[in-house]
MILUMPA-184345 format. One record per atom (N, C-alpha, C): z, x, y; atom name. Coordinates in Angstrom, 3 decimals, m for minus. Layout:
BEGIN
+----------+----------+----------+-------+
|       up |     east |    north | atomo |
+----------+----------+----------+-------+
|        Z |        X |        Y |    CA |
...
+----------+----------+----------+-------+
***
This chain:
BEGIN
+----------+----------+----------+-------+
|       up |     east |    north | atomo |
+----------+----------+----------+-------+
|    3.098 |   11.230 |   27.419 |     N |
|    3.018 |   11.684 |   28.791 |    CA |
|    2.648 |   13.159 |   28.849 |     C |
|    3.101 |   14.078 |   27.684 |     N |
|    2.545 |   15.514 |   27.785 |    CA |
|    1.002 |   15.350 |   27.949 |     C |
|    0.491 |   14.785 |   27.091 |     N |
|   m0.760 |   14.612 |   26.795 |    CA |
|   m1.966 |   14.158 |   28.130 |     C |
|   m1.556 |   13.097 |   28.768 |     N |
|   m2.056 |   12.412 |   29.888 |    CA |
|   m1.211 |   12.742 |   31.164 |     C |
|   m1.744 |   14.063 |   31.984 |     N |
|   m0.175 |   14.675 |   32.882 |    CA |
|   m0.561 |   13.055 |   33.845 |     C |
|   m1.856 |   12.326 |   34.058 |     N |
|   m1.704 |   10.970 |   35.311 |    CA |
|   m0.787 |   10.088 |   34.821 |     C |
|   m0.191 |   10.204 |   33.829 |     N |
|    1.135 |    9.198 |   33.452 |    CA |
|    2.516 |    9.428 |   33.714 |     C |
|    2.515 |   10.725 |   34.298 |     N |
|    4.141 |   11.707 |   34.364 |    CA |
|    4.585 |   10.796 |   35.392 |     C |
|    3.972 |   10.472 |   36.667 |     N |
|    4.638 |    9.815 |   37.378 |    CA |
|    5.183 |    8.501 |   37.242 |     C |
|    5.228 |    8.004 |   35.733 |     N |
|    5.701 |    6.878 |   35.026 |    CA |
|    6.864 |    6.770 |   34.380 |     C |
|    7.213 |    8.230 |   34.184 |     N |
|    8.132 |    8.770 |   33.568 |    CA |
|    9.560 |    8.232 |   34.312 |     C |
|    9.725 |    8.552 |   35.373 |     N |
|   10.827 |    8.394 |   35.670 |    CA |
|   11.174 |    6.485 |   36.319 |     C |
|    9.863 |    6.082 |   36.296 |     N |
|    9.838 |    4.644 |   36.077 |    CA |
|   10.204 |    4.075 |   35.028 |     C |
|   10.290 |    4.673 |   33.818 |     N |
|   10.468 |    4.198 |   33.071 |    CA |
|   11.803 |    4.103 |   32.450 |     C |
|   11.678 |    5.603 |   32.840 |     N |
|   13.715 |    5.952 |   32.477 |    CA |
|   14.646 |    5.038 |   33.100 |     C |
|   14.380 |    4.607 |   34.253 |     N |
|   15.224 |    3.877 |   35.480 |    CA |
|   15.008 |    2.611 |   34.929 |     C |
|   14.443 |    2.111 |   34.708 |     N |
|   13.865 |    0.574 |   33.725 |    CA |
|   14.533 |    0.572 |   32.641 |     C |
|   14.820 |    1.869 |   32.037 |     N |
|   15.230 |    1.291 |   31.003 |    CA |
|   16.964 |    1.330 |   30.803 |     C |
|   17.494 |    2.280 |   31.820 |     N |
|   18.678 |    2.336 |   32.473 |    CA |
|   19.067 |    1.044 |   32.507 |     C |
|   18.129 |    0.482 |   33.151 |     N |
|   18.906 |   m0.873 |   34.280 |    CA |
|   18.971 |   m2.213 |   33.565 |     C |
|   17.734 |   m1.720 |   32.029 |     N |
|   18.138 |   m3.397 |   31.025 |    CA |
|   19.172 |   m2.863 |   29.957 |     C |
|   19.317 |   m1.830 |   30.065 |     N |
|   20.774 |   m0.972 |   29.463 |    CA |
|   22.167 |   m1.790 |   29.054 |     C |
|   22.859 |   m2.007 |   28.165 |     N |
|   23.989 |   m2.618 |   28.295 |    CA |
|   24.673 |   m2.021 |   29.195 |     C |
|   25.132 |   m3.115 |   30.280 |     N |
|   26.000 |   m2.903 |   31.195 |    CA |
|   24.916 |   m2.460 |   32.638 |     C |
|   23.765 |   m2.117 |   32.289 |     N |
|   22.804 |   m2.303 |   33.709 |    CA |
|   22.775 |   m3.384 |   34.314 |     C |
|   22.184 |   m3.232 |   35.637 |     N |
|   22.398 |   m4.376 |   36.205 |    CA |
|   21.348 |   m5.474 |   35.653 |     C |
|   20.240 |   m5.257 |   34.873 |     N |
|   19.636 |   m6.267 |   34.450 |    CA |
|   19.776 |   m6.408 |   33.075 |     C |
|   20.953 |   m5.957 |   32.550 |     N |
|   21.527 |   m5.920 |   31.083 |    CA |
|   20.882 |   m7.416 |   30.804 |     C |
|   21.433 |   m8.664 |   31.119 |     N |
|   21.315 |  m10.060 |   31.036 |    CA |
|   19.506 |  m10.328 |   30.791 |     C |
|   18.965 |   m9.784 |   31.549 |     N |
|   17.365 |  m10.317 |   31.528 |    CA |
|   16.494 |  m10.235 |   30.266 |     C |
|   16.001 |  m11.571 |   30.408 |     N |
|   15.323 |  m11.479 |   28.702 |    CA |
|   13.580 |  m11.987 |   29.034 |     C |
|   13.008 |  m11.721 |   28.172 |     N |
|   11.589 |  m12.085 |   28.404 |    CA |
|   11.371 |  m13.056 |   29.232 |     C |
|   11.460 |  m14.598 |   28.990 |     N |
|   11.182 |  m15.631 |   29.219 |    CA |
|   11.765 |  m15.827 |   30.726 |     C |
|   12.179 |  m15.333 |   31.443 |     N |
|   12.920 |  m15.364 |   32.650 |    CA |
|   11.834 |  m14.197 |   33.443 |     C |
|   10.785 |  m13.515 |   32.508 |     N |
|   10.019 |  m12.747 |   33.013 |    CA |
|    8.620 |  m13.672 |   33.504 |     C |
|    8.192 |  m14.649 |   33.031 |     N |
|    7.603 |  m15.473 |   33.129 |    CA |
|    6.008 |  m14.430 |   32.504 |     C |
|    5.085 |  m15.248 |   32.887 |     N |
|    3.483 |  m14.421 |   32.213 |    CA |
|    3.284 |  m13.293 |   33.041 |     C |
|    2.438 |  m12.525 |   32.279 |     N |
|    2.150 |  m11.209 |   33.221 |    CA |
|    1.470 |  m11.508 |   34.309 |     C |
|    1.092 |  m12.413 |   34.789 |     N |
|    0.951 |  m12.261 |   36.474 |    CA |
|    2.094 |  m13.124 |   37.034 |     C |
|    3.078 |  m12.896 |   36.721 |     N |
|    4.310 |  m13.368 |   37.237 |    CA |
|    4.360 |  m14.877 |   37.783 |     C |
|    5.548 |  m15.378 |   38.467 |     N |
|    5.591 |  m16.313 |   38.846 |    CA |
|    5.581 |  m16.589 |   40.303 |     C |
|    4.844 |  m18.118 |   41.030 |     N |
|    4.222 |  m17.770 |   42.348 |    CA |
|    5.528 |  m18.326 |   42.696 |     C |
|    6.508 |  m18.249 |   41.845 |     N |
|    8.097 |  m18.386 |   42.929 |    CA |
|    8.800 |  m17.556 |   43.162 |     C |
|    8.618 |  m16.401 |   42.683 |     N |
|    9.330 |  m15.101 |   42.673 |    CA |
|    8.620 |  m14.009 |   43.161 |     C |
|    9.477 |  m12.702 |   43.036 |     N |
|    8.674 |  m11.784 |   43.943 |    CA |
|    8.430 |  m10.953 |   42.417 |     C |
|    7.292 |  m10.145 |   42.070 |     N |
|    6.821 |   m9.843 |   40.870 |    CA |
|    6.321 |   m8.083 |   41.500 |     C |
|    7.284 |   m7.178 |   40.677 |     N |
|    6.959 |   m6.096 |   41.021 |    CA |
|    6.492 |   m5.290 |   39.676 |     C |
|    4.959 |   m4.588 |   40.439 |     N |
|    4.093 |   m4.093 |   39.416 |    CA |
|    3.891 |   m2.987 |   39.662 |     C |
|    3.932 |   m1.499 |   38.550 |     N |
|    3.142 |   m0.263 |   38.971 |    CA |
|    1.575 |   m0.551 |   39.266 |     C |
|    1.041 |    0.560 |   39.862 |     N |
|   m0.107 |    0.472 |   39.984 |    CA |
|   m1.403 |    0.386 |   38.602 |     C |
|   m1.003 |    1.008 |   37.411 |     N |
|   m1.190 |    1.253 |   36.348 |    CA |
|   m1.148 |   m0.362 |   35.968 |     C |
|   m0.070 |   m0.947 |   35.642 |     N |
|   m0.447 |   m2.120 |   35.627 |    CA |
|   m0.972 |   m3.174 |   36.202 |     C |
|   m1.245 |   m3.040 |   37.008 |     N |
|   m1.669 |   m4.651 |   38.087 |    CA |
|   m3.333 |   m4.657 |   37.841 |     C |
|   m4.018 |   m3.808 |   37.204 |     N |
|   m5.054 |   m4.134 |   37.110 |    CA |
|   m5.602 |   m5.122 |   36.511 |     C |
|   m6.225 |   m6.159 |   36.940 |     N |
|   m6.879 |   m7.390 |   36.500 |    CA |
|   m5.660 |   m8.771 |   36.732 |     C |
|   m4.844 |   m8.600 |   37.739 |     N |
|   m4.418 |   m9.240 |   38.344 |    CA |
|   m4.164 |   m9.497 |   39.511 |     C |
|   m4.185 |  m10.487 |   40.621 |     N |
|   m4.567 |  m10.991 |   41.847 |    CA |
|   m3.326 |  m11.710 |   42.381 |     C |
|   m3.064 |  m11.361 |   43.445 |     N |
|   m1.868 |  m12.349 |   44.262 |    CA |
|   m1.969 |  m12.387 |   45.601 |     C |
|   m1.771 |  m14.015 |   45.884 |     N |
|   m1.753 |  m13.950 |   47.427 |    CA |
|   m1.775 |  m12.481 |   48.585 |     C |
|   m0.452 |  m12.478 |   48.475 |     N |
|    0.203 |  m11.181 |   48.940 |    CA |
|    0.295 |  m10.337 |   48.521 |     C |
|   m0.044 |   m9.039 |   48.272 |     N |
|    0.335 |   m7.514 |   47.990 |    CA |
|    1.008 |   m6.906 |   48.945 |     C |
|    2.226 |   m6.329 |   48.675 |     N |
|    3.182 |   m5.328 |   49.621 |    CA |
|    2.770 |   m3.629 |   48.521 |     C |
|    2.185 |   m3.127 |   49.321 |     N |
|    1.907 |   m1.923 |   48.449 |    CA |
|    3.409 |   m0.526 |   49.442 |     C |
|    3.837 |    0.069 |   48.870 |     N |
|    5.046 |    0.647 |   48.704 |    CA |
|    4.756 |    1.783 |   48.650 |     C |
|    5.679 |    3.183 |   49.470 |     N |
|    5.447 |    4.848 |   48.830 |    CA |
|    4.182 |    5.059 |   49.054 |     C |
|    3.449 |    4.842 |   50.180 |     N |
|    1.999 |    5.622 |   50.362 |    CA |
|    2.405 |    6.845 |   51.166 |     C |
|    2.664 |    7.616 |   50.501 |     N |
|    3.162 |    9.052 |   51.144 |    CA |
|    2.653 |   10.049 |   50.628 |     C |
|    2.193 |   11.200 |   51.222 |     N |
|    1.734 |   11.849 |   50.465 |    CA |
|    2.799 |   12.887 |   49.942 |     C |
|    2.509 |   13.102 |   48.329 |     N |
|    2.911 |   13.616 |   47.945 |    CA |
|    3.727 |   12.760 |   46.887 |     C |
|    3.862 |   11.126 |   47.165 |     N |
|    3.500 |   10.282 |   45.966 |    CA |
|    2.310 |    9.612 |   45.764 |     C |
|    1.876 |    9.349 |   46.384 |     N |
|    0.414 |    9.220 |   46.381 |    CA |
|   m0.708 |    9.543 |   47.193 |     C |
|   m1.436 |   10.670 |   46.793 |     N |
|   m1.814 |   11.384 |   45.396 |    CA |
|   m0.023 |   12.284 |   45.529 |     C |
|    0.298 |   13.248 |   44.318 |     N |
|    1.065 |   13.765 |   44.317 |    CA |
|    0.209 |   15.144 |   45.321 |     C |
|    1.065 |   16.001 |   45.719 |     N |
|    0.947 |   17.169 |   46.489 |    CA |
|    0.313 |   17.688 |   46.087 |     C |
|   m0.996 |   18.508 |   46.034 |     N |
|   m1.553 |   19.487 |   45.682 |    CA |
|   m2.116 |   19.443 |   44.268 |     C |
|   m2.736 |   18.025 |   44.323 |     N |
|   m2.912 |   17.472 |   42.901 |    CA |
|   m4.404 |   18.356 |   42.382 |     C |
|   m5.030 |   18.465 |   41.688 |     N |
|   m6.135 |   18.801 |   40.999 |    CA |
|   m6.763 |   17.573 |   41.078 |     C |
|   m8.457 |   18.360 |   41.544 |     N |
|   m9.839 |   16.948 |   41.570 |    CA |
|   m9.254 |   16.134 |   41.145 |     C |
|   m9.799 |   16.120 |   39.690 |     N |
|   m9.503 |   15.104 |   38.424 |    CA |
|   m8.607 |   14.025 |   38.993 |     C |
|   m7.302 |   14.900 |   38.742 |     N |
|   m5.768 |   13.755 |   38.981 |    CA |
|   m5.748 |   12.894 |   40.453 |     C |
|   m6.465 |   13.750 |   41.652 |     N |
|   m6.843 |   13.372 |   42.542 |    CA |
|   m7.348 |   11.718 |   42.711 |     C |
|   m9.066 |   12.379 |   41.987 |     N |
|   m9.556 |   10.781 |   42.129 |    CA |
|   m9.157 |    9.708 |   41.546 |     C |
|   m8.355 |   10.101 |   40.092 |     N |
|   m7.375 |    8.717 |   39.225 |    CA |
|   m6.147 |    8.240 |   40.225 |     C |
|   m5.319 |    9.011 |   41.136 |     N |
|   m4.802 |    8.289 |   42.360 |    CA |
|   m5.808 |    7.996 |   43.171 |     C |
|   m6.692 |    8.421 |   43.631 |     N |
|   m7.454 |    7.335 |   44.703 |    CA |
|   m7.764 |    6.015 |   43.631 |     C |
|   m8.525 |    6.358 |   42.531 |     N |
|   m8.824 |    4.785 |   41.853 |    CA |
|   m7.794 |    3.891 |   41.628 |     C |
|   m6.417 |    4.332 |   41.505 |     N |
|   m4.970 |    3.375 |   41.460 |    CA |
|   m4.600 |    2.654 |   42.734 |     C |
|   m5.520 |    3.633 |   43.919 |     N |
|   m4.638 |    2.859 |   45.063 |    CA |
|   m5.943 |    1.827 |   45.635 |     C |
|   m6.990 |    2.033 |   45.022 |     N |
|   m7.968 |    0.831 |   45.084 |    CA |
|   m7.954 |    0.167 |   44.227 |     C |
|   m7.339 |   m0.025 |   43.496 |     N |
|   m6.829 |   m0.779 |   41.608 |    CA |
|   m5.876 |   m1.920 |   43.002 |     C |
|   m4.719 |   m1.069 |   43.992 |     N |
|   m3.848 |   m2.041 |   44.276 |    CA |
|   m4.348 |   m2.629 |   45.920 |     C |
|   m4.824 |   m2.620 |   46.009 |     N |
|   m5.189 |   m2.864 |   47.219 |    CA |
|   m6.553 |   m3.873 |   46.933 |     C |
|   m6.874 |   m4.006 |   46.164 |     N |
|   m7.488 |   m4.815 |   45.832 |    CA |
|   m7.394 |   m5.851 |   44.773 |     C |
|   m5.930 |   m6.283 |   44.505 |     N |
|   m5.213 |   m6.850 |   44.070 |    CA |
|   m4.761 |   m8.305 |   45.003 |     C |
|   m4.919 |   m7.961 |   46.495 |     N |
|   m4.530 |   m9.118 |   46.900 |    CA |
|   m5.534 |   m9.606 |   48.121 |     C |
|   m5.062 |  m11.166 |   47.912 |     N |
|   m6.406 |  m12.489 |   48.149 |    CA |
|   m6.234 |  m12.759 |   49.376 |     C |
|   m5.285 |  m12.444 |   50.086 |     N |
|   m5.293 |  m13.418 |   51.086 |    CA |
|   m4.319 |  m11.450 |   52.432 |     C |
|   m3.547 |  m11.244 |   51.967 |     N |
|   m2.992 |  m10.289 |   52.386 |    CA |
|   m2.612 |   m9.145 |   51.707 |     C |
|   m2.286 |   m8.019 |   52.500 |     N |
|   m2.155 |   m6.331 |   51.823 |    CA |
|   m1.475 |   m6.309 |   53.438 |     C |
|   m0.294 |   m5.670 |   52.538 |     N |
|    1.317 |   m4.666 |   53.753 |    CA |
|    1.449 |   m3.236 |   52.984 |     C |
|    0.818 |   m2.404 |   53.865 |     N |
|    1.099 |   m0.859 |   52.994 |    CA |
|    1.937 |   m0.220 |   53.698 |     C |
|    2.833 |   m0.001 |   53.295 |     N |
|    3.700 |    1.010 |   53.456 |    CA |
|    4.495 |    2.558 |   53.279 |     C |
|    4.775 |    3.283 |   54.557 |     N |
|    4.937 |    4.520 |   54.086 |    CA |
|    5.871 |    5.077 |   54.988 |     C |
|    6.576 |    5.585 |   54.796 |     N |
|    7.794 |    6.586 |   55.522 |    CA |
|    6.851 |    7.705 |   56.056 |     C |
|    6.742 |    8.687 |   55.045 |     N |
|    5.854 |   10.090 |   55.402 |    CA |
|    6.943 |   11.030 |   54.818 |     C |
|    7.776 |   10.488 |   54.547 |     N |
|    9.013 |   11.608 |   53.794 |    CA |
|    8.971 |   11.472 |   52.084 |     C |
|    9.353 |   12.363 |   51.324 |     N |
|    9.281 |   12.478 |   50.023 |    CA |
|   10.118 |   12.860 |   49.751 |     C |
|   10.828 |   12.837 |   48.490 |     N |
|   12.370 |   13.721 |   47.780 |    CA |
|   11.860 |   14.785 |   47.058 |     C |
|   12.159 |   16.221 |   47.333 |     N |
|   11.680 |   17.346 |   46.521 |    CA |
|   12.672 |   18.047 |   45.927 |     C |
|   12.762 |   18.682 |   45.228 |     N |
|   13.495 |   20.079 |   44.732 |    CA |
|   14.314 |   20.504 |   45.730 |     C |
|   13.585 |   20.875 |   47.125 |     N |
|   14.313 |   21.513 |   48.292 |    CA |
|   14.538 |   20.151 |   49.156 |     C |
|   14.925 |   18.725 |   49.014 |     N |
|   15.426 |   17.979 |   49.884 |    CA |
|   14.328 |   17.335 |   50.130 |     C |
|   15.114 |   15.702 |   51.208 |     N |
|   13.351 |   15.339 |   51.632 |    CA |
|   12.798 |   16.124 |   52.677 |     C |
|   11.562 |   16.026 |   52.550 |     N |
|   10.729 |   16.722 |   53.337 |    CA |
|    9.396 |   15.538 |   54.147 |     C |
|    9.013 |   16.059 |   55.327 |     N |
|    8.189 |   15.203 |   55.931 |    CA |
|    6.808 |   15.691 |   55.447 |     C |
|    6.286 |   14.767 |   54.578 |     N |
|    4.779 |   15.829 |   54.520 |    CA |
|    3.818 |   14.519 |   55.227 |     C |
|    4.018 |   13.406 |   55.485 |     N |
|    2.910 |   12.643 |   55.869 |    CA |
|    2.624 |   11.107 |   55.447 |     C |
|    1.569 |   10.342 |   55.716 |     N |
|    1.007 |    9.249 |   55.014 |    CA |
|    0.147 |    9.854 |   54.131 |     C |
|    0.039 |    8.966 |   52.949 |     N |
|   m1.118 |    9.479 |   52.157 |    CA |
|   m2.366 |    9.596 |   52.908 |     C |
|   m3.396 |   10.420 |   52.252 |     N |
|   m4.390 |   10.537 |   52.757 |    CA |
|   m6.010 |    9.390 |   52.644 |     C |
|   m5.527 |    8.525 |   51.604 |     N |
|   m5.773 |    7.449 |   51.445 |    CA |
|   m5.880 |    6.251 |   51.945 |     C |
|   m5.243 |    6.439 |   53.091 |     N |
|   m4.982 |    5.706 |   53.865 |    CA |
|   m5.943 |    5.888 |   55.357 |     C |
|   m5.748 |    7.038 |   55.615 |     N |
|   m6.818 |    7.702 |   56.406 |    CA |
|   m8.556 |    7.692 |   56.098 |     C |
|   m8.661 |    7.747 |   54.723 |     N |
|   m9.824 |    7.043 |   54.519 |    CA |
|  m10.079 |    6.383 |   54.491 |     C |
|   m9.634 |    5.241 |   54.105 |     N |
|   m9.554 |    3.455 |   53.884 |    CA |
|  m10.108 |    3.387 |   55.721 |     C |
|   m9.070 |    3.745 |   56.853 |     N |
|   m9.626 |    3.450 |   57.796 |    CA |
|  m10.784 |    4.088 |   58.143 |     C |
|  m11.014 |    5.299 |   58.075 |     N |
|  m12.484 |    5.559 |   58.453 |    CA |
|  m13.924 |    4.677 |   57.775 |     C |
|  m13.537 |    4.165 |   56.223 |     N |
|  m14.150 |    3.140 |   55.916 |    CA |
|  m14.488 |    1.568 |   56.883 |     C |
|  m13.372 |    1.703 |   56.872 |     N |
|  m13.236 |    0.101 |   57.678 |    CA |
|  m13.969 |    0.343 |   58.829 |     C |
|  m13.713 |    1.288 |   60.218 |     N |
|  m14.203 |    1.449 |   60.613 |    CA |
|  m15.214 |    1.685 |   60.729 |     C |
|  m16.212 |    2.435 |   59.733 |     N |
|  m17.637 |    2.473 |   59.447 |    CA |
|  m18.313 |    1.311 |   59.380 |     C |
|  m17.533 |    0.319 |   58.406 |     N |
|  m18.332 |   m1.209 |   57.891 |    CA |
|  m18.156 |   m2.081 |   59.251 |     C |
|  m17.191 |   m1.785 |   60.032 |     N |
|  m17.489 |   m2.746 |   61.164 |    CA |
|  m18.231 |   m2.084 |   62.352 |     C |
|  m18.775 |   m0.827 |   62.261 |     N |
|  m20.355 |   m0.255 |   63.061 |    CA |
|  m21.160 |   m1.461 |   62.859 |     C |
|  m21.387 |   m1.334 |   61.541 |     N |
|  m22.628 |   m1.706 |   60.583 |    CA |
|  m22.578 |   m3.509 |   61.381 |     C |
+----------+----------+----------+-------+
***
């Protein structure tokens, strides 16, 4: 994660994951096979980072945290910039039939939450949409 700073925000996904299959976490008990294949099972609800879901498809997508300042992070650099815009078209184009995006506009910082907004991603997506249905 030093190496690749677009992975930091994995970091604490990961820590919490690994907390929670932890002896004595709450998913201490869970073992592979109850995980079913990596595109999960169409009986359960199957939750994916954005990083992963690529090259997988589901009915429904509930996309989660479109806020800015988790996605993109705040004051991100070009670069890191457009690798969150390509993640949030990685997930949004993940699902076949429906997409539910969701966002507060609040974030947890250093100094408390703070209101900074919807992502800005979102704001483009519609000026897109809106463009293609001019056309």
């Amino acid at each position: 994660m030093a190496v690749e700073p677009s992975l930091g925000d994995q970091r604490e996904q990961v820590e919490r994951m690994s907390a929670a299959v932890a002896e004595g976490g709450p998913l201490a008990d869970l073992d592979l096979a109850s995980l079913g294949g990596r595109d999960g099972s169409p009986r359960h609800l199957n939750l994916l980072t954005l990083h992963s879901a690529k090259g997988c498809e589901y009915d429904v997508v509930i996309m989660v945290g479109l806020d800015l300042g988790s996605l993109p992070w705040r004051n991100e650099a070009p670069a890191a910039q457009r690798e969150s815009r390509r993640l949030f078209y990685v997930g949004i184009t993940r699902a076949r039939d429906e997409i539910h995006m969701l966002y507060s506009g609040f974030v947890d910082t250093r100094f408390g939450r703070q209101y900074w907004g919807r992502s800005p991603f979102l704001n483009e997506l519609e000026v897109r949409m809106r463009e293609a249905e001019g056309d």
